[in-house]
Jmol script that loads the backbone (N, CA, C; Angstrom):
load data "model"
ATOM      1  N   UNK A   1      95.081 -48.843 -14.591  1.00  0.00           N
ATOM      2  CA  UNK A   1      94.766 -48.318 -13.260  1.00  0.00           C
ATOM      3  C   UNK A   1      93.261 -48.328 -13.044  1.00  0.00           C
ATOM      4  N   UNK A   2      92.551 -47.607 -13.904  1.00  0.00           N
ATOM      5  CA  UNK A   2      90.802 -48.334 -13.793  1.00  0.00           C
ATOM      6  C   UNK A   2      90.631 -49.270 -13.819  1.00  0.00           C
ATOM      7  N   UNK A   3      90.788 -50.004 -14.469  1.00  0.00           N
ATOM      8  CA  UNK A   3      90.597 -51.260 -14.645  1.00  0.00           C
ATOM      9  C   UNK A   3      90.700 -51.844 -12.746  1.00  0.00           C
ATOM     10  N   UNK A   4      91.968 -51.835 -12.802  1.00  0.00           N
ATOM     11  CA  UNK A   4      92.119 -52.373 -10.926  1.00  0.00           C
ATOM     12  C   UNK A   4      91.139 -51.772 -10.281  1.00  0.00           C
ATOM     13  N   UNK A   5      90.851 -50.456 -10.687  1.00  0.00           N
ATOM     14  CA  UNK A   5      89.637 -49.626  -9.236  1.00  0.00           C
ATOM     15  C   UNK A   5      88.479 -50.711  -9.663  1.00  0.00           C
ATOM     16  N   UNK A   6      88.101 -50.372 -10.873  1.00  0.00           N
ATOM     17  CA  UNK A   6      86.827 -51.509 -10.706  1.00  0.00           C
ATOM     18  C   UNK A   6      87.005 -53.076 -10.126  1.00  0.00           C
ATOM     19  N   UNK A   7      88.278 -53.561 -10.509  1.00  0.00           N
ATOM     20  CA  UNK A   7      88.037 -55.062 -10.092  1.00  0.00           C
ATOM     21  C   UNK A   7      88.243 -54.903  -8.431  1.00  0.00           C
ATOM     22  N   UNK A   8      89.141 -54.077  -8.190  1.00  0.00           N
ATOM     23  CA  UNK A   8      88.814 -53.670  -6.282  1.00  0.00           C
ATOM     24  C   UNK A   8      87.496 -53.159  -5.636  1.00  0.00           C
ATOM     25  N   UNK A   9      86.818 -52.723  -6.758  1.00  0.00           N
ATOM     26  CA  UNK A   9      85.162 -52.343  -6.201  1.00  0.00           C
ATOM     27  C   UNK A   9      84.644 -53.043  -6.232  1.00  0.00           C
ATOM     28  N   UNK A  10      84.687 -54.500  -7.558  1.00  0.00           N
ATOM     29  CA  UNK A  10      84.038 -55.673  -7.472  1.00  0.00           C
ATOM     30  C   UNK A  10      84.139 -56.512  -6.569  1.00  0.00           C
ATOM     31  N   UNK A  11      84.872 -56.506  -5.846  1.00  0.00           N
ATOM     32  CA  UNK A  11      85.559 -57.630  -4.938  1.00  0.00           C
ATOM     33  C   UNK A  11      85.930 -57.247  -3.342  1.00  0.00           C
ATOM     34  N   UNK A  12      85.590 -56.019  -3.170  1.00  0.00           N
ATOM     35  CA  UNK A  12      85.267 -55.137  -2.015  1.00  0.00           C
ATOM     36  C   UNK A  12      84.230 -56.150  -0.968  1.00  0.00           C
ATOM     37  N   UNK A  13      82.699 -56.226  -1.680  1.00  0.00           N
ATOM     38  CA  UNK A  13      81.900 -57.245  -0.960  1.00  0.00           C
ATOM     39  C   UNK A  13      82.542 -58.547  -0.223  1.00  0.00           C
ATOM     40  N   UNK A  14      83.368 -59.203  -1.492  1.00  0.00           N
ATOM     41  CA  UNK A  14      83.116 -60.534  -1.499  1.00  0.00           C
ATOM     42  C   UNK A  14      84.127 -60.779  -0.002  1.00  0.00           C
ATOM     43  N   UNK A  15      85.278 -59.922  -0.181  1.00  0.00           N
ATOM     44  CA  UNK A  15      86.453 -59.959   0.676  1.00  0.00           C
ATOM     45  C   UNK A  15      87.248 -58.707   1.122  1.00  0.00           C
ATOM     46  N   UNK A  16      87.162 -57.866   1.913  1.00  0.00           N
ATOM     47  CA  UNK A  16      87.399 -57.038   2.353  1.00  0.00           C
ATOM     48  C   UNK A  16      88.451 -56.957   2.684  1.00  0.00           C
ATOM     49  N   UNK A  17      89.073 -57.809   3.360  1.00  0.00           N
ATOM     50  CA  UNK A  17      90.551 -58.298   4.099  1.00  0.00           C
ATOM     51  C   UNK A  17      91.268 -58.382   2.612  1.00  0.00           C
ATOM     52  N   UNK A  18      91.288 -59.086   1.539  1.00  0.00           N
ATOM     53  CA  UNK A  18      91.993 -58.937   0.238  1.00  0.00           C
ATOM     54  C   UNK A  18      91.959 -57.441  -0.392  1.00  0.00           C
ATOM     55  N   UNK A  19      91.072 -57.090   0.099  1.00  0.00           N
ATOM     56  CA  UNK A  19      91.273 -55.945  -0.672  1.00  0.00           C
ATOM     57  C   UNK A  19      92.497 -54.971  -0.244  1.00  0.00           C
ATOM     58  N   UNK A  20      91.988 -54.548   1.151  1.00  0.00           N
ATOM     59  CA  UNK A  20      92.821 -54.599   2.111  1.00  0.00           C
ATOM     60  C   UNK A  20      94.365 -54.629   2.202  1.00  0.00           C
ATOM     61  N   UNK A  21      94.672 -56.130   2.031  1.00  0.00           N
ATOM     62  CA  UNK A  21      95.889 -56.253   1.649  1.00  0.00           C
ATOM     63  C   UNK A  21      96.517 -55.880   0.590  1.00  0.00           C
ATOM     64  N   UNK A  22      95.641 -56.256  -0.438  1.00  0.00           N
ATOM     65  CA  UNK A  22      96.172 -55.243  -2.012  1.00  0.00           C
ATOM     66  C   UNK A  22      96.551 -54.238  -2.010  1.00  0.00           C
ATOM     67  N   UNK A  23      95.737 -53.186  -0.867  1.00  0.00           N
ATOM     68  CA  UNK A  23      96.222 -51.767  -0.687  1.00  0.00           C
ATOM     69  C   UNK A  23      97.327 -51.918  -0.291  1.00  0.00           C
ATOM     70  N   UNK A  24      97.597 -52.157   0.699  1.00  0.00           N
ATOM     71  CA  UNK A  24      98.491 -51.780   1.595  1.00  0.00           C
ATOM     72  C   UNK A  24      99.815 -51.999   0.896  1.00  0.00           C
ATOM     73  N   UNK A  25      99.739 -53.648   0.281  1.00  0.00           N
ATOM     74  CA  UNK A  25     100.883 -54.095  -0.784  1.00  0.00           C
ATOM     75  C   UNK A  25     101.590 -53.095  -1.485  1.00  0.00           C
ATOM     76  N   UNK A  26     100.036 -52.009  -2.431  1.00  0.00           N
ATOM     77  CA  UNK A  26     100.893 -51.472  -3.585  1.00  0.00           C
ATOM     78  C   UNK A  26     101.163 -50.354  -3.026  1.00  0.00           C
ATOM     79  N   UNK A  27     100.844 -49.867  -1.712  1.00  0.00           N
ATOM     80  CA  UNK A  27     101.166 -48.359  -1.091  1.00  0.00           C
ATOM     81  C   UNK A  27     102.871 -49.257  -0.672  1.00  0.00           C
ATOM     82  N   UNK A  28     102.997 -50.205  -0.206  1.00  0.00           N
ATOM     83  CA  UNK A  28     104.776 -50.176  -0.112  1.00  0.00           C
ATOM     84  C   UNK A  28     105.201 -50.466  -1.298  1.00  0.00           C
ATOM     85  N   UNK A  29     104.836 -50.967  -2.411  1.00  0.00           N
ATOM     86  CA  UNK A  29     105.442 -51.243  -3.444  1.00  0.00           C
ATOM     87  C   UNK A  29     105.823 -49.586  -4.245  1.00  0.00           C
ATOM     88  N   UNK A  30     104.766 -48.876  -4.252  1.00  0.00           N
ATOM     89  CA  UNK A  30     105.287 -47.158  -4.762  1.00  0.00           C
ATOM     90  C   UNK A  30     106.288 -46.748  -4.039  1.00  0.00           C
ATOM     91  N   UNK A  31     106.255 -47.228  -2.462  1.00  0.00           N
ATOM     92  CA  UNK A  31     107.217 -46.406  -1.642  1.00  0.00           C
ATOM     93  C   UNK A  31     108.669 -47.029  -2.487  1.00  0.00           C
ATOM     94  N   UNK A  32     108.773 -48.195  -2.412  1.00  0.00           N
ATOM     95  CA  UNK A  32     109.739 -48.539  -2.702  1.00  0.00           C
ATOM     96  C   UNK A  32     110.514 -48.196  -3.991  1.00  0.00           C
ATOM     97  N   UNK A  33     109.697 -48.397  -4.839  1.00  0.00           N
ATOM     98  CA  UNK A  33     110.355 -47.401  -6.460  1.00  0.00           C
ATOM     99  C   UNK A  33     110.600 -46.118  -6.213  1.00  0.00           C
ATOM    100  N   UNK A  34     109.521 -45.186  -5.196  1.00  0.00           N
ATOM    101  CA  UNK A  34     110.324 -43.988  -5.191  1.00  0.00           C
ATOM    102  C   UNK A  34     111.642 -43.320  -4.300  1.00  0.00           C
ATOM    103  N   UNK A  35     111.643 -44.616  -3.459  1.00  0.00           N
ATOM    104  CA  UNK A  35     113.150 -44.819  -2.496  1.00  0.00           C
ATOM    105  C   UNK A  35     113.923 -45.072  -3.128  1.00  0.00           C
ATOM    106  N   UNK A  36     113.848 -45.892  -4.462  1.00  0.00           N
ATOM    107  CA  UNK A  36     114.851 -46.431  -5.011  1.00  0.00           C
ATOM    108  C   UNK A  36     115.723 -45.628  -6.205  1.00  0.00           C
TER     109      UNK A  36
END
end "model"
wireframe off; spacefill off
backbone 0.3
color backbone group
């Protein structure tokens, strides 16, 4: 899980919109394991 915060802080600059999407990805991906 650190590990990801840093490589999402590293990569924050470069691309914002990826980052972005990463979020959003793993906020439905939790929803979904805890629906399930």
């Amino acid at each position: 899980m650190a590990h990801g915060g840093i490589y999402l802080r590293q990569k924050r600059n470069f691309c914002p919109l990826t980052v972005s999407t990463v979020a959003v990805v793993f906020v439905v991906f939790m929803g979904v394991l805890v629906n399930s």
